[in-house]
Structures are given as C-alpha cells and as structure tokens.
C-alpha positions as CSV (number, residue, x, y, z in Angstrom):
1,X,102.5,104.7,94.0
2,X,99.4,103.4,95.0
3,X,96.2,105.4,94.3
4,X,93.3,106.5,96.8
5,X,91.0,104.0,96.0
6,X,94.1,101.4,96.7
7,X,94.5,103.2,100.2
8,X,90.7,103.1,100.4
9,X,90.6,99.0,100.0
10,X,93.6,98.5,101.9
11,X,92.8,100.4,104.8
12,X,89.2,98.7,104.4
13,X,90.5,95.1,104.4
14,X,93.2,95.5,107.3
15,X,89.9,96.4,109.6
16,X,87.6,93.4,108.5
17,X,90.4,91.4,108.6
18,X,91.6,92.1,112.0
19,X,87.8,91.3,113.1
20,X,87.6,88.3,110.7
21,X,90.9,87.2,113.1
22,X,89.7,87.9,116.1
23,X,86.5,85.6,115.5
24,X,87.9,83.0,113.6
25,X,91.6,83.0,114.8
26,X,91.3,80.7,117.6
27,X,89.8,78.1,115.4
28,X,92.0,78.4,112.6
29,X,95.2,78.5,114.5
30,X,94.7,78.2,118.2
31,X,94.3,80.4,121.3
32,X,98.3,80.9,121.7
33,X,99.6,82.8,118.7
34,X,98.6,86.8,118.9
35,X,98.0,87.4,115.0
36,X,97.8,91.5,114.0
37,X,97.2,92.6,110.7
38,X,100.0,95.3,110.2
39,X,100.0,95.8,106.3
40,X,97.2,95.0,103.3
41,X,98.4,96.1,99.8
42,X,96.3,95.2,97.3
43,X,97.0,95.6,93.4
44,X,96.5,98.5,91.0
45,X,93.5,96.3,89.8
46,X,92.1,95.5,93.5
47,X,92.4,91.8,92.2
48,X,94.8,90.4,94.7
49,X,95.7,91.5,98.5
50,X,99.1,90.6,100.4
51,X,98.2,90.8,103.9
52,X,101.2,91.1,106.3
53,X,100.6,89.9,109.9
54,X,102.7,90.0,113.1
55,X,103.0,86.7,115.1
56,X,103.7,86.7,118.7
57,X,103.5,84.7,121.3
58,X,104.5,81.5,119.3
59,X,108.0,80.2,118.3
60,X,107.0,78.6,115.0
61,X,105.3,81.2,113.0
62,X,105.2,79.6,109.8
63,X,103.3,77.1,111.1
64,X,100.6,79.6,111.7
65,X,100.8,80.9,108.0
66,X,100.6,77.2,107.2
67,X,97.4,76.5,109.4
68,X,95.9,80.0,108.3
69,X,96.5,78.8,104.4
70,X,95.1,75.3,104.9
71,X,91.7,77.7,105.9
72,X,92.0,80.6,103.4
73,X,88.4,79.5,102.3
74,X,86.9,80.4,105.5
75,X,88.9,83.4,106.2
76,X,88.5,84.6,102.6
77,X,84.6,84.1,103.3
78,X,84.6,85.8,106.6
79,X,86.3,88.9,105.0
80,X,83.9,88.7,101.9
81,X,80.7,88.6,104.5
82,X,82.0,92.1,106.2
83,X,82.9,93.8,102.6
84,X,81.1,92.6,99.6
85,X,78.8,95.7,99.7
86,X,82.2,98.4,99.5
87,X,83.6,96.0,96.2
88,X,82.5,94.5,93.2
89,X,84.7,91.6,94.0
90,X,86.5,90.2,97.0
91,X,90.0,90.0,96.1
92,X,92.9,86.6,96.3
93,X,94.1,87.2,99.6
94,X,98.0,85.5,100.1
95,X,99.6,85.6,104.1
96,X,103.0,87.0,104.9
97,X,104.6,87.3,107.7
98,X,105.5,91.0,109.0
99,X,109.4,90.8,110.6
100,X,109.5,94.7,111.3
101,X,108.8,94.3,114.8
102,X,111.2,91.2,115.4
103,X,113.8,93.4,113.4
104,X,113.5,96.1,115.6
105,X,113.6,94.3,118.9
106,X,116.7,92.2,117.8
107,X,118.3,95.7,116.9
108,X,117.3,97.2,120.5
109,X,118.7,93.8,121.6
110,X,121.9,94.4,119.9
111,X,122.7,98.1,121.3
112,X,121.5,97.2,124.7
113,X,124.2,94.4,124.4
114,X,126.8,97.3,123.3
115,X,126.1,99.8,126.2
116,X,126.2,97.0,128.4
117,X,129.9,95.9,127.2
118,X,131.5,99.5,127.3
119,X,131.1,99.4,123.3
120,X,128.8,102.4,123.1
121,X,129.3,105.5,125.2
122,X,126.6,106.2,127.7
123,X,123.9,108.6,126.9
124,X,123.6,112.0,129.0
C-alpha cells in the first residue's frame, strides 16, 4: 500500500514528466510517436520511479523506450529542473511501457469480431 507522500511524488512526477515530454519528446524520439505518461510509482523510500507510458502512433514501441533510455540524462535533468524544490533528491527513473490500452482495444476487437460472426447474441 503505498503512503500519501508516495501518492504525493507520484502524482508530482507524472505532471513534470508529461511537460518534460512534451518539450523534449520530439528530440529524444521524434515527432511521430504520441508518448503519455499513464502511471509513476515510486518506492517506499522515494529513491527510484517506474514510469509507465502509452505509445501510439508508432509500430515499434520499444524502440522509443530504447531512444528515450539512450537520453535518460536529459530527461532525468528536465524532470529534476521542474521538481528539485518539492524533493530532497530526484529519484532513478526506469521506462515501461503501459499495454492497458492496447489490451483493451484488442479485447473490444475480439467481441466486435463475435457479434459480428453470430457468436454473441445482439444487445437490446
């Protein structure tokens, strides 16, 4: 269970990171790929940070997380610029990518796909 300051930081880094992206992003990674910051959960300790991001418009996404860790140094700085004043230190930030929404489209996909073959009965 994470605690209120964890919440606090988390909620804290999602924001200057999505601006830190918006800035940055099309030098890191390109102009093509749409990177959101969906998740930040950082540790008990506020040491570390897994940030989760959703990738659209791009068929190779882990080629984005590549590019974006081949420039963690400048990302890392752009996020410590925007928060060093809210935490003694910046935390290690790693990249993940967030499949949620890919997930849920391929199962909208799938029952679309079943109404359309007689599989599923139609709704009133």
């Amino acid at each position: 269970m994470e605690s209120k300051r964890q919440r606090q930081v988390a909620e804290m880094i999602k924001r200057n990171f999505s601006t830190v992206l918006q800035a940055e992003g099309p030098y890191v990674y390109g102009a093509e790929p749409l990177v959101t910051v969906t998740e930040v959960h950082p540790t008990p300790d506020l040491s570390q940070c897994k940030i989760y991001v959703s990738i659209w418009n791009v068929e190779n996404k882990e080629e984005v997380i590549r590019k974006m860790n081949e420039e963690h140094h400048r990302l890392k700085q752009g996020l410590a610029h925007r928060i060093r004043k809210h935490v003694r230190r910046v935390p290690a930030i790693a990249f993940y990518i967030d499949e949620t929404l890919d997930e849920m489209n391929r199962v909208e996909d799938l029952i679309d796909d079943l109404y359309e073959s007689g599989g599923l009965p139609e709704e009133e």
